[in-house]
VMD Tcl script that builds the backbone (N, CA, C; Angstrom):
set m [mol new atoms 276]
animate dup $m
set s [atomselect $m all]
$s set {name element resname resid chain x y z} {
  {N N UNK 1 A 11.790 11.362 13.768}
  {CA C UNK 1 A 11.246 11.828 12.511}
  {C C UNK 1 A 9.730 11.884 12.619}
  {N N UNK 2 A 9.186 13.023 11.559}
  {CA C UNK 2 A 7.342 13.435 12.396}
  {C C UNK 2 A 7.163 12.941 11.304}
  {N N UNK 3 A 7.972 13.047 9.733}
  {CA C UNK 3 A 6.709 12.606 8.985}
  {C C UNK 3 A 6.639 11.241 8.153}
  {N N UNK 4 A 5.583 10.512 7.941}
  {CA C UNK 4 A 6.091 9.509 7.282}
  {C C UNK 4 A 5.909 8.910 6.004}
  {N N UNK 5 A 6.502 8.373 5.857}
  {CA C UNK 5 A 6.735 7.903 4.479}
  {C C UNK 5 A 5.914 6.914 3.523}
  {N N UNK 6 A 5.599 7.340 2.659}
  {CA C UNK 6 A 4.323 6.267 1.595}
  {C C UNK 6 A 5.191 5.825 0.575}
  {N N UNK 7 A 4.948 4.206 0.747}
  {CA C UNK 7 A 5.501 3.346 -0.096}
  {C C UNK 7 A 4.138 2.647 -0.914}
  {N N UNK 8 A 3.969 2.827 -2.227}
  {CA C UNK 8 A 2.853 2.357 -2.651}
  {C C UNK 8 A 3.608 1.341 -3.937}
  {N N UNK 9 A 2.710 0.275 -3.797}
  {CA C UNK 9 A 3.439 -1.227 -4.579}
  {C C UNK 9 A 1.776 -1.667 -5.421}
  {N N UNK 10 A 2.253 -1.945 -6.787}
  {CA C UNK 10 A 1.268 -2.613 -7.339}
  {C C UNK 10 A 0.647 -3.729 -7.121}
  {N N UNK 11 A 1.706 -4.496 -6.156}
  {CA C UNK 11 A 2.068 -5.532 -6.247}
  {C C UNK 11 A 0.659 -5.663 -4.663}
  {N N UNK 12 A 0.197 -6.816 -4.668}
  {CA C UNK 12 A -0.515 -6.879 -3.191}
  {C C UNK 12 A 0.318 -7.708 -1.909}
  {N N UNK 13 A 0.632 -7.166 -0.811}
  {CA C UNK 13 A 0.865 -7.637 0.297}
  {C C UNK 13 A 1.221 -9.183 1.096}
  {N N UNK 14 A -0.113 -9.910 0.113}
  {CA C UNK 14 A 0.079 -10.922 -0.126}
  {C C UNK 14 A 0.047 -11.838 -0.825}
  {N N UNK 15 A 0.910 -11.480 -2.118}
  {CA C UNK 15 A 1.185 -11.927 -2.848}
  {C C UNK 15 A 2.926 -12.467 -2.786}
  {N N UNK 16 A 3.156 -13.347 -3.290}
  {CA C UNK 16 A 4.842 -14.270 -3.072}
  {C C UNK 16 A 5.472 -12.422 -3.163}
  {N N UNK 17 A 5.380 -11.540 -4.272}
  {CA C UNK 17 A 6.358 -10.464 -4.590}
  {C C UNK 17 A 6.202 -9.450 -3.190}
  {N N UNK 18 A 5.153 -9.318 -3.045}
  {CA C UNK 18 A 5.069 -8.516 -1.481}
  {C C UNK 18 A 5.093 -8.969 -0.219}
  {N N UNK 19 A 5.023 -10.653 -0.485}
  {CA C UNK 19 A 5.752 -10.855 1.133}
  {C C UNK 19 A 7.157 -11.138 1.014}
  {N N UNK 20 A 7.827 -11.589 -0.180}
  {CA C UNK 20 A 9.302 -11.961 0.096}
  {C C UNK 20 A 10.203 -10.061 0.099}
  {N N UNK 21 A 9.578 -9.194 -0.759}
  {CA C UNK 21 A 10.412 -8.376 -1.149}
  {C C UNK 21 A 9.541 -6.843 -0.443}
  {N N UNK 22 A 8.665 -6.331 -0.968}
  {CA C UNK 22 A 8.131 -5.601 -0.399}
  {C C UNK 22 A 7.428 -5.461 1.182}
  {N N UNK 23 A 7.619 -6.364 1.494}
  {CA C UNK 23 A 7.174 -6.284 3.726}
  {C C UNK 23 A 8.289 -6.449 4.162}
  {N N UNK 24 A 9.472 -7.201 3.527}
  {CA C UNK 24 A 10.941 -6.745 4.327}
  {C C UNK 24 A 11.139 -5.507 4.315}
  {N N UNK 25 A 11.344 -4.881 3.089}
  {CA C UNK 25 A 11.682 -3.695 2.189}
  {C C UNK 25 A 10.836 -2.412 3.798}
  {N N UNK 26 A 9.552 -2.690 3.584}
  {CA C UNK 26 A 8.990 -1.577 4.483}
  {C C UNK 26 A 9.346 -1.574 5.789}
  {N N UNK 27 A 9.248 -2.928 6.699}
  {CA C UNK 27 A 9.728 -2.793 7.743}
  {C C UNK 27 A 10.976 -2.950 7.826}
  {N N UNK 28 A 11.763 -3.287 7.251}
  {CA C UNK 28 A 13.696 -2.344 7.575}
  {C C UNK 28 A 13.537 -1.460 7.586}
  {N N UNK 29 A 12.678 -0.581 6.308}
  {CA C UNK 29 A 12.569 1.362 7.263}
  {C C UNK 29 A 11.900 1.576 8.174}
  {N N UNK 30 A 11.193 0.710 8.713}
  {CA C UNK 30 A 10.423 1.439 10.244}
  {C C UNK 30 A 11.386 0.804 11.069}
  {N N UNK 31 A 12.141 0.648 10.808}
  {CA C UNK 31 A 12.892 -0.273 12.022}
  {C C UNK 31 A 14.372 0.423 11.882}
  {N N UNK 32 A 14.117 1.709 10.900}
  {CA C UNK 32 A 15.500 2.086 10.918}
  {C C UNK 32 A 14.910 3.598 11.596}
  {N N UNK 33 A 13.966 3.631 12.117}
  {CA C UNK 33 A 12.882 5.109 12.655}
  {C C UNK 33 A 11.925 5.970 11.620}
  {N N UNK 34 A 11.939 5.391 10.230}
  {CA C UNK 34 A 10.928 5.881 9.268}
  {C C UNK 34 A 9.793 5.328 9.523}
  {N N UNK 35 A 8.838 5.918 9.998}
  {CA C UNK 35 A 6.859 5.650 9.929}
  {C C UNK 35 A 6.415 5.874 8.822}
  {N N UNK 36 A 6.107 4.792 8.529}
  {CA C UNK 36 A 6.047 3.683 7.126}
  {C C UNK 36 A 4.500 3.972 7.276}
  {N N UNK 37 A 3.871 4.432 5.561}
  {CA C UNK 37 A 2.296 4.397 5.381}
  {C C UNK 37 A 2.435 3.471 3.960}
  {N N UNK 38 A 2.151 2.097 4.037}
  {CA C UNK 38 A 2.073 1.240 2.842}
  {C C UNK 38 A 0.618 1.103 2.367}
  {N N UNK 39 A 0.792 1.316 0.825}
  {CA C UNK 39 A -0.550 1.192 -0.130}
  {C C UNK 39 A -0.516 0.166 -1.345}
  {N N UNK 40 A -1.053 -0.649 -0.571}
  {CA C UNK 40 A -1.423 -2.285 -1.570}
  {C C UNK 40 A -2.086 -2.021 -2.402}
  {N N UNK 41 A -2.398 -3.193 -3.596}
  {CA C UNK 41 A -3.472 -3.353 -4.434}
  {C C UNK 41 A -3.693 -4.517 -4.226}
  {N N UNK 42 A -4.798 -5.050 -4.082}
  {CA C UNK 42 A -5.076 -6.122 -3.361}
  {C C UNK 42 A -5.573 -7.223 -4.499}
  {N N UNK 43 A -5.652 -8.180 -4.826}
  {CA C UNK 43 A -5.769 -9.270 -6.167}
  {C C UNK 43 A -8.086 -9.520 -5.129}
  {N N UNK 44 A -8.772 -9.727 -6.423}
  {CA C UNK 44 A -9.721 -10.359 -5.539}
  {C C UNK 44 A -9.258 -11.510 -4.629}
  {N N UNK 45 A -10.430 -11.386 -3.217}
  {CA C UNK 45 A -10.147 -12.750 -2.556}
  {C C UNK 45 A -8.924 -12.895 -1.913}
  {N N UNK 46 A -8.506 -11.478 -1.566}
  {CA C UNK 46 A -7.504 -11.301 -0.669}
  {C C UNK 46 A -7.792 -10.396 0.613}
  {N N UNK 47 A -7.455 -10.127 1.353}
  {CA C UNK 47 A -7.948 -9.647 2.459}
  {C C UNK 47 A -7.357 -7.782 1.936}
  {N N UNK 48 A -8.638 -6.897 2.467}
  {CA C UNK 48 A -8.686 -5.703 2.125}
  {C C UNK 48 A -8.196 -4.913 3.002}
  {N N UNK 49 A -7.754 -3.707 3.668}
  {CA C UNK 49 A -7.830 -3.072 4.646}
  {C C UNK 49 A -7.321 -1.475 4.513}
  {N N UNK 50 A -7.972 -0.745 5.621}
  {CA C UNK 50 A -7.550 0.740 5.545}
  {C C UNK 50 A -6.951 0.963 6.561}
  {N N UNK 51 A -6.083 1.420 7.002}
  {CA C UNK 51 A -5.221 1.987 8.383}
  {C C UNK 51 A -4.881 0.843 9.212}
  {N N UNK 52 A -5.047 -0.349 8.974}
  {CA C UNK 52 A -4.867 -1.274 9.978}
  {C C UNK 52 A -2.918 -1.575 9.930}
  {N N UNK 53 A -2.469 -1.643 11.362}
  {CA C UNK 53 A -1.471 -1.552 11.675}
  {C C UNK 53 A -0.308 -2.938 11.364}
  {N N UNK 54 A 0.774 -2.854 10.597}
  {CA C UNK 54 A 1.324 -4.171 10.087}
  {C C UNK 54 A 2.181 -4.650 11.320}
  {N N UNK 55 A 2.745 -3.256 11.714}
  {CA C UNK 55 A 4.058 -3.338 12.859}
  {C C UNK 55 A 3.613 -1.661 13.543}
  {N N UNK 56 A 4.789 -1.505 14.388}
  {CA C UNK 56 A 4.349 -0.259 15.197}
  {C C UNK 56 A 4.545 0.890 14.597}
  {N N UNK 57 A 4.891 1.037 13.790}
  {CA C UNK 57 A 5.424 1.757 12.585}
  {C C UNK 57 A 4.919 2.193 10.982}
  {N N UNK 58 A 4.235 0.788 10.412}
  {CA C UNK 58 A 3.717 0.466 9.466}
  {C C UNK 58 A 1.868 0.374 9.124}
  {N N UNK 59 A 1.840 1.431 8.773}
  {CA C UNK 59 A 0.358 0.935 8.328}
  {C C UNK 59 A -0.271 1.163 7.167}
  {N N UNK 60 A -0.835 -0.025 6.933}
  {CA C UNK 60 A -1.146 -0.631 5.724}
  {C C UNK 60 A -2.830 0.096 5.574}
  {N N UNK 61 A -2.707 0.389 3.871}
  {CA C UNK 61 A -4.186 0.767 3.253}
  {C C UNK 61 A -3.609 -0.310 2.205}
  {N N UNK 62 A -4.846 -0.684 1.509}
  {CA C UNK 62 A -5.161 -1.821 0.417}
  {C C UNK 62 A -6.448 -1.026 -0.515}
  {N N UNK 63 A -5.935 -1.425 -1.485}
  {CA C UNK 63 A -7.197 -0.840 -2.527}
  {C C UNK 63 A -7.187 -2.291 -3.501}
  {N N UNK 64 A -8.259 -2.360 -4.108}
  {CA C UNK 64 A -8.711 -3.190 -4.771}
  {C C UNK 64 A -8.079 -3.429 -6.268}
  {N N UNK 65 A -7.568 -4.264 -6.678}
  {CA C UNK 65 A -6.440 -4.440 -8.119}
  {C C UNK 65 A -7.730 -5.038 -9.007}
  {N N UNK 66 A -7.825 -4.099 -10.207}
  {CA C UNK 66 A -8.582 -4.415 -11.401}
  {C C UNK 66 A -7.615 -4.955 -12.400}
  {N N UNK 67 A -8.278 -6.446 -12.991}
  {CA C UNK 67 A -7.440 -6.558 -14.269}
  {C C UNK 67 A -7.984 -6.321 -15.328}
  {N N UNK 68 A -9.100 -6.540 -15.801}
  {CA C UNK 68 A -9.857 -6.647 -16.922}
  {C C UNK 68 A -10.573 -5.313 -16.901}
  {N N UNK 69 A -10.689 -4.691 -18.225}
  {CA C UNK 69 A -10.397 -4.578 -19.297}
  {C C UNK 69 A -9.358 -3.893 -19.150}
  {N N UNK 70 A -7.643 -4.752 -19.509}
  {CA C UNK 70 A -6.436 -4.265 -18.777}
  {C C UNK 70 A -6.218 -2.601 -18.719}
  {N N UNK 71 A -6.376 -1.898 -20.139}
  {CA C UNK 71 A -6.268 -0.233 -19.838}
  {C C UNK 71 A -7.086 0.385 -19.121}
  {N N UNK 72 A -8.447 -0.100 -19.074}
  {CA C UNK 72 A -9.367 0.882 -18.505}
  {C C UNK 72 A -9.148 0.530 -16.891}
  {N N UNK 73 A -8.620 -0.763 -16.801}
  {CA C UNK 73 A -8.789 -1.380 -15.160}
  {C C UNK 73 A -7.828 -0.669 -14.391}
  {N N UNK 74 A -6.184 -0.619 -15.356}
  {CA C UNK 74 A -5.017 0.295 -14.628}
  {C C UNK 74 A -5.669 1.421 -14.665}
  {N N UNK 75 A -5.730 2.086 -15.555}
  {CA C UNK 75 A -6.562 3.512 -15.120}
  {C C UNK 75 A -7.160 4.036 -14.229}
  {N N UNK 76 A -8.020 3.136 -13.692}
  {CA C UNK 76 A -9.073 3.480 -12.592}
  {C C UNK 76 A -8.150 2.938 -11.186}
  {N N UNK 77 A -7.444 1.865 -11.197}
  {CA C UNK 77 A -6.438 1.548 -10.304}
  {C C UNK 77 A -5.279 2.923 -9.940}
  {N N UNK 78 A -5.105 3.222 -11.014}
  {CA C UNK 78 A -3.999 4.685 -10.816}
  {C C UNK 78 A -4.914 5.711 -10.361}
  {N N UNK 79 A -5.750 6.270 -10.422}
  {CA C UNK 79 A -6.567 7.220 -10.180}
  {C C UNK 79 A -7.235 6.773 -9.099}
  {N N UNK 80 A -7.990 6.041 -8.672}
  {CA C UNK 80 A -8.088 5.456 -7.517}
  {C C UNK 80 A -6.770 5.817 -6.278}
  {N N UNK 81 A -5.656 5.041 -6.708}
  {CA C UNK 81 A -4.811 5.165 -5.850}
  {C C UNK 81 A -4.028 6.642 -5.494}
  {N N UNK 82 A -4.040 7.644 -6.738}
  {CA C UNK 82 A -3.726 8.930 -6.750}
  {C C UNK 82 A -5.202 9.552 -5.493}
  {N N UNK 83 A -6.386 9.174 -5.733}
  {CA C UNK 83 A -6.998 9.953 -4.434}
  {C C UNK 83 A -7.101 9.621 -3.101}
  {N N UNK 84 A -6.357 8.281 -2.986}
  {CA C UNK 84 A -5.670 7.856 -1.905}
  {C C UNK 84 A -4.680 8.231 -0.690}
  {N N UNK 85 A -3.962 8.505 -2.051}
  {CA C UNK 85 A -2.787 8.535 -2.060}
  {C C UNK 85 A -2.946 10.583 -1.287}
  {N N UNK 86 A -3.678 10.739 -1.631}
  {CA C UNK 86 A -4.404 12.526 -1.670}
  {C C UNK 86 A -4.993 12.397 0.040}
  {N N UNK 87 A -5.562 11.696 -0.084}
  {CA C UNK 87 A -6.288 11.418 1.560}
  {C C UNK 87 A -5.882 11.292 3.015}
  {N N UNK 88 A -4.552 10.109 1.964}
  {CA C UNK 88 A -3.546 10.294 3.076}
  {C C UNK 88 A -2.720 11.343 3.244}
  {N N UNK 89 A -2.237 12.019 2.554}
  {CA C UNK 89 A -1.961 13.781 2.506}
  {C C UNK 89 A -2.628 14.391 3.608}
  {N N UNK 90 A -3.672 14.402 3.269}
  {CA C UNK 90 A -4.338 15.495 3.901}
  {C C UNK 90 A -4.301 14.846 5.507}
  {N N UNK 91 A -4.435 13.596 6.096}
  {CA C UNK 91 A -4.415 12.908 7.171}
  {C C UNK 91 A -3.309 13.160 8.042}
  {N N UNK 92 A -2.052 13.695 7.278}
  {CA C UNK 92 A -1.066 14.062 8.199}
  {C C UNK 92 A -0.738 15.545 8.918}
}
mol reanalyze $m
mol bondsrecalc $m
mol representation Tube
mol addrep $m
């Protein structure tokens, strides 16, 4: 398979919800031959990253999770991640 697949989680990477459920979740599909492009939101004071590789298969972008002022913070978190999400588009 050439193209791969974007799994984007609100949730950050390393957080209890994205290491028990979401990093199994991604690598069972690279491990079933899907090339996995995962997009975190990262909590402050968590480790950040762009293209860096999880598994041989998997690679992880992280964007930065706003909470405060909760509407305006998701907002800019969704839109943020929509031109991301656009970047990596165009990257393939």
């Amino acid at each position: 398979m050439s193209d791969r697949v974007l799994y984007v989680t609100y949730d950050g990477i390393a957080d209890p919800l994205g290491k028990s459920q979401v990093l199994p979740y991604v690598r069972g599909l690279a491990d079933r031959g899907y090339p996995m492009d995962l997009l975190s939101f990262e909590k402050p004071g968590k480790p950040l990253s762009f293209g860096d590789r999880l598994e041989s298969d998997v690679r992880w972008f992280a964007l930065r999770y706003h909470q405060r002022p909760s509407v305006p913070a998701t907002t800019f978190d969704v839109a943020q991640g929509l031109g991301a999400t656009a970047a990596l588009d165009m990257l393939a």
